[in-house]
Backbone as a ProteinNet text record, in pm:
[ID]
protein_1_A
[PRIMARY]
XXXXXXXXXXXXXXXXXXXXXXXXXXXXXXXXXXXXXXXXXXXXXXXXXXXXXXXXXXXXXXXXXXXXXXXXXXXXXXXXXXXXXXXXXXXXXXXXXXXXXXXXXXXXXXXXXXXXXXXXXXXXXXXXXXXXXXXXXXXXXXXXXXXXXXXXXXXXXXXXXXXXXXXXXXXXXXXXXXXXXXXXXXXXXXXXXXXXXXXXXXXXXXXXXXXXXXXXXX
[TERTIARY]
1060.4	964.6	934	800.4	781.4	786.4	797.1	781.1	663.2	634.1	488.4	468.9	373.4	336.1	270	338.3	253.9	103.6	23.2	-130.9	-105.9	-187.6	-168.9	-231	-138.5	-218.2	-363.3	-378.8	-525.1	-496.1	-366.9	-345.7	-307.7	-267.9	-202.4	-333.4	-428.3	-537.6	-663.1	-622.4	-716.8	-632.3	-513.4	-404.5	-479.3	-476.1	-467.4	-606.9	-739.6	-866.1	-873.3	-793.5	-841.8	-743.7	-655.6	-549.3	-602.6	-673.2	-728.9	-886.2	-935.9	-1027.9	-1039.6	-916.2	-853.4	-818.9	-748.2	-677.8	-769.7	-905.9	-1020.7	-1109.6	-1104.5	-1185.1	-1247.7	-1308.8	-1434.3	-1413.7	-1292	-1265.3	-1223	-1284.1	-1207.3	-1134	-1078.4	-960.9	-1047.5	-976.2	-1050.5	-1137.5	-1164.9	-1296.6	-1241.8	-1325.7	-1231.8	-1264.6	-1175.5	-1212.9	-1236	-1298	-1342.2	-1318.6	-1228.4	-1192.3	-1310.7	-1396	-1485.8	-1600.5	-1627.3	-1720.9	-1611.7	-1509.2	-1438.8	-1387.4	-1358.5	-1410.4	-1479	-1615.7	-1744.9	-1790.2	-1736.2	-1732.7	-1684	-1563.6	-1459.4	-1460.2	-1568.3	-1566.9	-1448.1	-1352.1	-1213.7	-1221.8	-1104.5	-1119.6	-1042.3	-1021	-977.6	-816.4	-776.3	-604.7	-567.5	-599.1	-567.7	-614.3	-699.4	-755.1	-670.1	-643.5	-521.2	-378.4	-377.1	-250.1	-194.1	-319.5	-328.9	-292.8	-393.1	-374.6	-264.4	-169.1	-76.7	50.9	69.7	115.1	75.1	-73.4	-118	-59.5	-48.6	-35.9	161.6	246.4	373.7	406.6	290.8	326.7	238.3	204	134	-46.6	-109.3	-235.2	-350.9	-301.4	-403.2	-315.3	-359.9	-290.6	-383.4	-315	-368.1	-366.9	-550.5	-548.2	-564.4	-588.9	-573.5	-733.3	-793.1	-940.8	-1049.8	-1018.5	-1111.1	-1105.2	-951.3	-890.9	-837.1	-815.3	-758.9	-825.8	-762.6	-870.9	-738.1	-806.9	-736.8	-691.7	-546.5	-459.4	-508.9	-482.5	-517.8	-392.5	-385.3	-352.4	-248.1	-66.7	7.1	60.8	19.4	73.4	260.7	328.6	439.9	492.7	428.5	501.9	440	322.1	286.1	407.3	445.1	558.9	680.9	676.9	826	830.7	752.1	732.8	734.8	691.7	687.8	811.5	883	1018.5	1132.3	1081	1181	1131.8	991.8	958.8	1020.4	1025.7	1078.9	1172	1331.3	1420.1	1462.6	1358.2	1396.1	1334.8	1242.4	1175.7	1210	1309.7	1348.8	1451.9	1506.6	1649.2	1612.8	1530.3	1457.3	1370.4	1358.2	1319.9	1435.4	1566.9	1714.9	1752.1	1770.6	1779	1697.7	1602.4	1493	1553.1	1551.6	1634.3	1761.9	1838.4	1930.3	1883.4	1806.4	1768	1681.1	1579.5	1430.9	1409.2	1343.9	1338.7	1318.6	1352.5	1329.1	1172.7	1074.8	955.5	873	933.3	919.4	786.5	781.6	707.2	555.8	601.8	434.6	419.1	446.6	411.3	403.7	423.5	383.9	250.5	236.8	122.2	-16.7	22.6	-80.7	-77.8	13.9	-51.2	-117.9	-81.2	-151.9	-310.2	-347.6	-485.1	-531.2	-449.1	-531.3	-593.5	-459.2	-465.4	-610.1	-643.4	-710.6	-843.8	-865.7	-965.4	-1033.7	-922.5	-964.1	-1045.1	-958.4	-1005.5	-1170	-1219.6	-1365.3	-1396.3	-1333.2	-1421.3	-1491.9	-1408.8	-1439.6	-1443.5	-1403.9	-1355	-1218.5	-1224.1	-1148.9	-1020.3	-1082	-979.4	-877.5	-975.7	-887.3	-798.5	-849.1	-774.8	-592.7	-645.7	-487.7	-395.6	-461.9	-440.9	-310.1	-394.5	-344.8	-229.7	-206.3	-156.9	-14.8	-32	112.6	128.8	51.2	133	170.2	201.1	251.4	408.4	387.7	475	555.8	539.8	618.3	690.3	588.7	650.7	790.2	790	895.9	1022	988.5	1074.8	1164.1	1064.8	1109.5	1218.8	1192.1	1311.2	1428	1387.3	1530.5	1588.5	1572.2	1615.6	1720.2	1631.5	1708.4	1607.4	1636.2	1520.3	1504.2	1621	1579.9	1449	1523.8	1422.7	1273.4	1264.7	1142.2	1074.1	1130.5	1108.4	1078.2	1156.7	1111.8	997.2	982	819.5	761.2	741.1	662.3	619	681.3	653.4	606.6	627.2	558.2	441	366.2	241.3	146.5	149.3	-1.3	-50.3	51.8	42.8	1.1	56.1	16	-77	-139.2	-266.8	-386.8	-320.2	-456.3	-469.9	-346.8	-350.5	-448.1	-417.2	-460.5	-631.8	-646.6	-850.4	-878.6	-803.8	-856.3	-893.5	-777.6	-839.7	-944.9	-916.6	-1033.9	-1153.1	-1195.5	-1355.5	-1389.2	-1299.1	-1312.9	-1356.1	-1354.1	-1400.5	-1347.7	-1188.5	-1091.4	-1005.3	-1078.5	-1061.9	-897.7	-848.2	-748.5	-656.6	-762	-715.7	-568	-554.4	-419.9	-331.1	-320	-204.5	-148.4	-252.8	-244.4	-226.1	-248.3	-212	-48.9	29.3	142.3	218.7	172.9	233	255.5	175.5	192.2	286.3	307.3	414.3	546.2	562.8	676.6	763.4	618.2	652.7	703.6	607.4	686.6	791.9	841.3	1015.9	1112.8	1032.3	1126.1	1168.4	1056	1023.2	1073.5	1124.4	1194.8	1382.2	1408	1489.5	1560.5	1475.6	1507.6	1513.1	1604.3	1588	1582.2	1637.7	1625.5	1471.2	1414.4	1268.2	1182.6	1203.7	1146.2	1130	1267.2	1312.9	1258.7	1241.5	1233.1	1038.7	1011.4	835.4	785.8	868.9	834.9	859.5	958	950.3	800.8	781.3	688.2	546.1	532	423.7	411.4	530.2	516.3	532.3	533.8	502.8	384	367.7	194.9	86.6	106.3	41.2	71.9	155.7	215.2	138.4	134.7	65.6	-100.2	-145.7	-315.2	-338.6	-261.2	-302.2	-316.3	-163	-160.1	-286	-315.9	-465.8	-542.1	-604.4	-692.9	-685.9	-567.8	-543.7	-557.6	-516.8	-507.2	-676.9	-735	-905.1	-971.3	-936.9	-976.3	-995.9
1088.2	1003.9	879.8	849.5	749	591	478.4	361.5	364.9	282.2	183.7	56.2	76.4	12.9	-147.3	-254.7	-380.7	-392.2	-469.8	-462.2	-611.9	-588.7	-726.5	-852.1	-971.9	-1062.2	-1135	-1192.8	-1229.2	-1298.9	-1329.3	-1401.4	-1296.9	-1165.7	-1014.6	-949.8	-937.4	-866.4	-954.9	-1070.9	-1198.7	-1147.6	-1177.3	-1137.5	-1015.8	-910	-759.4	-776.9	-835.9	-789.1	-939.2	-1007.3	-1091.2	-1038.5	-988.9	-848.3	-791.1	-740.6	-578.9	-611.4	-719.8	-762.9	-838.3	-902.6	-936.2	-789.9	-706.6	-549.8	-503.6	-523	-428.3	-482.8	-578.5	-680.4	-763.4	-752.3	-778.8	-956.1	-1015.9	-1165.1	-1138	-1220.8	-1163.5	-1292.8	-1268.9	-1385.2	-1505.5	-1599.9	-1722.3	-1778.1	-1668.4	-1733.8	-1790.1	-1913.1	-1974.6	-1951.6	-1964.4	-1908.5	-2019.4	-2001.1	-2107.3	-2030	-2148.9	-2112.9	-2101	-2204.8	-2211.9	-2094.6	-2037	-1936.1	-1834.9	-1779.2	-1673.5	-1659.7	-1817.8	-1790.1	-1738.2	-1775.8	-1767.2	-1576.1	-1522.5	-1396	-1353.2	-1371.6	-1226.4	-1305.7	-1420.1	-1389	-1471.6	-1554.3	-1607	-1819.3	-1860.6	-1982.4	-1981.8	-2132.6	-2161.4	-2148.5	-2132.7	-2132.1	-1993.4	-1874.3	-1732.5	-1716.2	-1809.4	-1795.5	-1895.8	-1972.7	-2091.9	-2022.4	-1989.8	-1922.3	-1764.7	-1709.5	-1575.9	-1619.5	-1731.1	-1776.8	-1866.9	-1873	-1923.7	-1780.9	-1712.7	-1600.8	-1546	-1549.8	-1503.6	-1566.7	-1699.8	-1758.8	-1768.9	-1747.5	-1734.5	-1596.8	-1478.6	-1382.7	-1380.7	-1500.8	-1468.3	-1421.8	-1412.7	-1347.4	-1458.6	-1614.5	-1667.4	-1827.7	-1889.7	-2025.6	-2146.2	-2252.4	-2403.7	-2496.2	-2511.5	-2594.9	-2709.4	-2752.8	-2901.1	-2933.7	-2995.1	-3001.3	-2938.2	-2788.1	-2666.9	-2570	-2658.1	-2564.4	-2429.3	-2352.2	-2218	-2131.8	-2021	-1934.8	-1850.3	-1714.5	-1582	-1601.4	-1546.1	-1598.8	-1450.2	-1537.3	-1441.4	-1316.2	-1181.6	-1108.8	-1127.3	-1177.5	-1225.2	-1080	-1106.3	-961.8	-928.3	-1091.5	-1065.6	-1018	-1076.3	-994.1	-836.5	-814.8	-655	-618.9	-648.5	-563.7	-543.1	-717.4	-652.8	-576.2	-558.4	-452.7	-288.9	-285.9	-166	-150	-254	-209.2	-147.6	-229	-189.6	-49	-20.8	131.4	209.6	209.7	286.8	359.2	227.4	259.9	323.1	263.2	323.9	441.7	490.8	632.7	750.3	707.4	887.9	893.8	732.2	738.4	774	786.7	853.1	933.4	979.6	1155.9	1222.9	1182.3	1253	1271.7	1097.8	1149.8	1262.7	1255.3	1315.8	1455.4	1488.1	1630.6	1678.5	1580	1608	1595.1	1544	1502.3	1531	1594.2	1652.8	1686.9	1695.5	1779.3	1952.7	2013.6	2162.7	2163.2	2128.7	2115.5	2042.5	2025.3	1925.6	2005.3	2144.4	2214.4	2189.7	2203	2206.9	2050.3	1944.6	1841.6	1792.5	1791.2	1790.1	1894.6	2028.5	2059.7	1978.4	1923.6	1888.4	1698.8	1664.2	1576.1	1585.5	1675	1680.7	1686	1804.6	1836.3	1695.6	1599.2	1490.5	1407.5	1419	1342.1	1405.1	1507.1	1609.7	1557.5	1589.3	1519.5	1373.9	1268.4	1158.5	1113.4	1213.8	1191.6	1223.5	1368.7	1394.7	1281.2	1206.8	1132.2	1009.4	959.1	836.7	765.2	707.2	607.3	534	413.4	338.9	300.9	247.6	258	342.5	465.8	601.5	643.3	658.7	716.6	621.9	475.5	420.2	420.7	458.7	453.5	577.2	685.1	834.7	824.5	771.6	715.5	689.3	563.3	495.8	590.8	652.1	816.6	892.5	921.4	1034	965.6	846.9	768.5	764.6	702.7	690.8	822.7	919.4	1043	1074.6	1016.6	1033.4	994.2	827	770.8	796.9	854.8	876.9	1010.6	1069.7	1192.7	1160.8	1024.7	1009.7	901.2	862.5	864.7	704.5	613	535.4	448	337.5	238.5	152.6	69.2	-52	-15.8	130.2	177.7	203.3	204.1	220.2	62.8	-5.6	-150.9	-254.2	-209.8	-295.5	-241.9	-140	-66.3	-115	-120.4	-117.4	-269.9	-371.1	-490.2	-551.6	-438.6	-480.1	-393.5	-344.1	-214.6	-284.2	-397	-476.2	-536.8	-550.3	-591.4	-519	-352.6	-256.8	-210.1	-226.9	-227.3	-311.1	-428.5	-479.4	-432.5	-405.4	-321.4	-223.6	-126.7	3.5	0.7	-102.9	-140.4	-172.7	-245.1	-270	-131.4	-74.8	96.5	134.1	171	222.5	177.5	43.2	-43.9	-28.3	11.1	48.9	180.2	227.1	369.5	533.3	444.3	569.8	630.4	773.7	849.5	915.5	926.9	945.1	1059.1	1190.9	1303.8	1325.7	1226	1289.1	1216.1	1091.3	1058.4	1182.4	1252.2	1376.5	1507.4	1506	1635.2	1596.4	1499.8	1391.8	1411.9	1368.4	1395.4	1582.5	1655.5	1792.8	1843.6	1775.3	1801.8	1782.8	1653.8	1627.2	1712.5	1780	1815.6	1992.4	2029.7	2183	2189.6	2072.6	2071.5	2043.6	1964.4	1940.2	2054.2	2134	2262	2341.8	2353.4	2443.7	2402.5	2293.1	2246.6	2241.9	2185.2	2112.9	1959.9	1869.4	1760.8	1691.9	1720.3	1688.3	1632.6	1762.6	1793.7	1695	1697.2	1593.7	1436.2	1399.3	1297.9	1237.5	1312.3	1257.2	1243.8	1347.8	1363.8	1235.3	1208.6	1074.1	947.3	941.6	843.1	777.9	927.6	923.2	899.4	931.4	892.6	754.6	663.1	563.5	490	500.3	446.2	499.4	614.1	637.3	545.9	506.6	449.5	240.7	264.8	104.4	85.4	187.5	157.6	144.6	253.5	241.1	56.7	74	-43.8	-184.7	-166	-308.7	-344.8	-197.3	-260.4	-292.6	-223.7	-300.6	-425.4	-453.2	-557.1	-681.1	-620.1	-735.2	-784.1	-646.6	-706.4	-773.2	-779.4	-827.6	-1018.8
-2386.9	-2457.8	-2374.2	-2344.4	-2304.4	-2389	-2295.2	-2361.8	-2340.8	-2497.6	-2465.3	-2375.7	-2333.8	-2223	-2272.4	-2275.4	-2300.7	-2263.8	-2322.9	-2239.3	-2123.7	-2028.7	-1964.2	-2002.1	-1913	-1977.1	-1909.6	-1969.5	-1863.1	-1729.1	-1738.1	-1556.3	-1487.2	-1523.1	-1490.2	-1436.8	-1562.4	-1510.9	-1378.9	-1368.6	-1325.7	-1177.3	-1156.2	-1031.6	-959	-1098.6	-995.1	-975.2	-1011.3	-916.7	-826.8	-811	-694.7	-583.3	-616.8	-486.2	-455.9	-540.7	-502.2	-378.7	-446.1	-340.8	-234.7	-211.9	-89.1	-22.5	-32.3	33.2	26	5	26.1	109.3	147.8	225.4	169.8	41.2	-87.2	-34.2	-55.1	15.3	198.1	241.1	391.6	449	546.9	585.8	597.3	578.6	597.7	468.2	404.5	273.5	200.5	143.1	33.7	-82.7	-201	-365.3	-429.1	-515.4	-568.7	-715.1	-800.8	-910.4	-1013.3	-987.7	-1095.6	-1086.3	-982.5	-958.4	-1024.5	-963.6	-1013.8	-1139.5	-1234	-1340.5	-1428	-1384.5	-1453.5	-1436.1	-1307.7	-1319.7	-1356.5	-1406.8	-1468.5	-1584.9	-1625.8	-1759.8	-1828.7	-1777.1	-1778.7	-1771	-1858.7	-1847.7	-1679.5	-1649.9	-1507.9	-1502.7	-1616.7	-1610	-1587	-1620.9	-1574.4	-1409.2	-1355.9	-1243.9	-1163.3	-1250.3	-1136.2	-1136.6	-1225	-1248.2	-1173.1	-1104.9	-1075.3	-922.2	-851.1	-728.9	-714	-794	-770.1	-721.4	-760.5	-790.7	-626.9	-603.4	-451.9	-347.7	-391.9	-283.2	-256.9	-379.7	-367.6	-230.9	-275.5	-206	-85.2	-69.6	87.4	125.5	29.2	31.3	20.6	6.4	1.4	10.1	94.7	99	120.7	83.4	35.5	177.5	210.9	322.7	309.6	213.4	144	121.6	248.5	213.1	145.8	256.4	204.8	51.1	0.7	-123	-59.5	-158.7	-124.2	-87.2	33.1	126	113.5	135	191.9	297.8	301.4	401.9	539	678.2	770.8	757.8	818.1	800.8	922.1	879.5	1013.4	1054.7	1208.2	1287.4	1256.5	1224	1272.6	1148.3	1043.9	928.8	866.3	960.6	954.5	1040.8	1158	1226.8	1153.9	1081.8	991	901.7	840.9	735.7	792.5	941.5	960.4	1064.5	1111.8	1172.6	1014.7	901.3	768.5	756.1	730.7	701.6	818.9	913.9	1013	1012.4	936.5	924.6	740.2	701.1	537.4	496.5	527.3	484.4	550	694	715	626.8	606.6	527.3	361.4	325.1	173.9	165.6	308.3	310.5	281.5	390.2	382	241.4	156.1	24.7	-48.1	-57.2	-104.9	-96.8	48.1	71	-48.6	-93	-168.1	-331.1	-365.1	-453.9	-538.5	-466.6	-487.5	-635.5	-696.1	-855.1	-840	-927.9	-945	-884.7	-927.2	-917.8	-807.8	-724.7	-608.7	-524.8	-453.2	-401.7	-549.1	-618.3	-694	-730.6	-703	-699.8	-577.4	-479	-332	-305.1	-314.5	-334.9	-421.1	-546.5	-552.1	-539.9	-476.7	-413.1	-280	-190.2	-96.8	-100.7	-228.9	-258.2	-288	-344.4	-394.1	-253.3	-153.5	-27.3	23.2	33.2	158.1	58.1	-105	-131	-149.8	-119.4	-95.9	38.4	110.8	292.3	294.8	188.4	156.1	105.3	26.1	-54	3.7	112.3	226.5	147.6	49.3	-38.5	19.8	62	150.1	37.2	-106.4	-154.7	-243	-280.9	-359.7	-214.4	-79.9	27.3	19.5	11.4	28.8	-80.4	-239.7	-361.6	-323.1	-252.6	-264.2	-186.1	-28.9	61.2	-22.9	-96	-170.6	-275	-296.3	-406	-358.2	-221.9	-161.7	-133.6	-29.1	-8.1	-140.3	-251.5	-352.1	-411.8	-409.6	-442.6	-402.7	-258.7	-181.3	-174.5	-278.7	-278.8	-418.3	-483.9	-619.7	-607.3	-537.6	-487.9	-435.7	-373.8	-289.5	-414.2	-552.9	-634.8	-566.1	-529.6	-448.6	-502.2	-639.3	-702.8	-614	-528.5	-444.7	-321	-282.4	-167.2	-232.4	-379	-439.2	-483.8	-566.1	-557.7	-435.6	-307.6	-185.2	-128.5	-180.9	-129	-163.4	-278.9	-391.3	-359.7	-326.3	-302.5	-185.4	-72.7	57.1	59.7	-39.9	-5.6	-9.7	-104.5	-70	-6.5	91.6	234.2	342.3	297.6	362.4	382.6	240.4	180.3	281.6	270.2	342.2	492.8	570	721.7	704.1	591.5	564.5	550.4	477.8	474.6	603.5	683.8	830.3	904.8	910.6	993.1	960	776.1	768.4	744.1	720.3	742.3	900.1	975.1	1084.5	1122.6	1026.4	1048.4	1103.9	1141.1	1171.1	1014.8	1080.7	994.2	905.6	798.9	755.8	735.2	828.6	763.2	891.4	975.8	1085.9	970.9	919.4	817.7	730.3	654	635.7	676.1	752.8	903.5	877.8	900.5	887	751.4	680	538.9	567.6	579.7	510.9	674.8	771.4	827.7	726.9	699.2	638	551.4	442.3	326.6	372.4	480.4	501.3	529.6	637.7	678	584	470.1	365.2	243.7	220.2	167.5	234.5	382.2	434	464.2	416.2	389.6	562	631.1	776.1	763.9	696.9	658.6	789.5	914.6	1024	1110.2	1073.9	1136.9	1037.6	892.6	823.6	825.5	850.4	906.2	1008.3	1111.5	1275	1200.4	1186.1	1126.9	1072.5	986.8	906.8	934.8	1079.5	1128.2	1255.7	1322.2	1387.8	1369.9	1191.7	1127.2	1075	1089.7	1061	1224.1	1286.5	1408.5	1476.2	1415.5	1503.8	1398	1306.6	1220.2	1216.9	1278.2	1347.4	1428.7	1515.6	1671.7	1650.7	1578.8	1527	1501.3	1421.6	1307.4	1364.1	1465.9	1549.6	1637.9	1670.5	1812.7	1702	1592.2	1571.1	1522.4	1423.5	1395.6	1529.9	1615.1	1753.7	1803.8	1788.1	1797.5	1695.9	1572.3	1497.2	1474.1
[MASK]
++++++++++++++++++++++++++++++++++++++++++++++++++++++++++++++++++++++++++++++++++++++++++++++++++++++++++++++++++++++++++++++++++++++++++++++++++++++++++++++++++++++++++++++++++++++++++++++++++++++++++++++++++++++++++

């Protein structure tokens, strides 16, 4: 039985679309927000909107230059690396779990996430593609039945997120991430936790390496 789910509150729902449009580009580095305009659009007094960018700016996505007010924070290379020296070392280590862990049902839920992956890549939708991206990833983590390794994800993705809009406003295409994933999942389905492992590390460093050049031209 599931719990019911609280509804959010208006600084919750005010938070998740000024995230979501920062990680999509919709704000781009450097722009500044202006509470009273973003008010007046979503329809909201200025305290769910002060209150939301406060919250942004705790986690890094938008910081206080004093004069200009608050702007979207630039996208720092060094804490994209840290995030992806941690993935490096934590996702072959929750593929391995995963290997032990997996559900009865694991092969028909990996199947159809893949279909979801392969149809997002059709869809060229920049943000259903990364939506699908952190559902595969999570899938993964949810097998290896390891909450911290799911919670510290879960808290560095919107960060990932915004790497992830850079590639693709760039126009490189998503279907080798996928080529990538459905490596993973046959070695894991064939119960080579080895071959999975090494797979999933290499996909997170071939996806380090993409990300950094462009990030570096940017």
């Amino acid at each position: 039985m599931d719990a019911i789910e609280q509804p959010k509150s208006l600084t919750e729902q005010t938070h998740d679309i000024l995230l979501n449009a920062i990680c999509s580009g919709e704000f781009e580095p450097g722009e500044r927000l202006n509470q009273d305009d973003i008010a007046a659009r979503l329809k909201v007094s200025r305290q769910p909107v002060n209150s939301a960018i406060s919250v942004l700016k705790a986690n890094g996505f938008v910081e206080d230059t004093g004069r200009r007010g608050v702007v979207v924070s630039q996208i720092s290379v060094d804490h994209f690396l840290s995030i992806y020296e941690f993935r490096s070392a934590v996702e072959p280590f929750a593929v391995r779990l995963a290997h032990e862990r997996k559900p009865p049902d694991a092969a028909q839920q990996a199947q159809a996430m893949l279909k979801r992956g392969w149809d997002a890549v059709k869809s060229r939708d920049a943000r259903t593609q990364i939506e699908v991206d952190f559902e595969f990833h999570t899938m993964i983590y949810r097998w290896s039945g390891n909450s911290t390794i799911l919670e510290s994800m879960r808290t560095n993705w919107h960060h990932i997120r915004r790497s992830m809009g850079v590639v693709l406003r760039q126009g490189v295409a998503s279907s080798t991430s996928w080529e990538e994933h459905e490596k993973v999942i046959d070695a894991l389905m064939r119960d080579d936790v080895e071959t999975a492992a090494r797979d999933m590390k290499a996909h997170i460093e071939n996806a380090q390496c993409k990300t950094l050049t462009l990030l570096s031209q940017s």
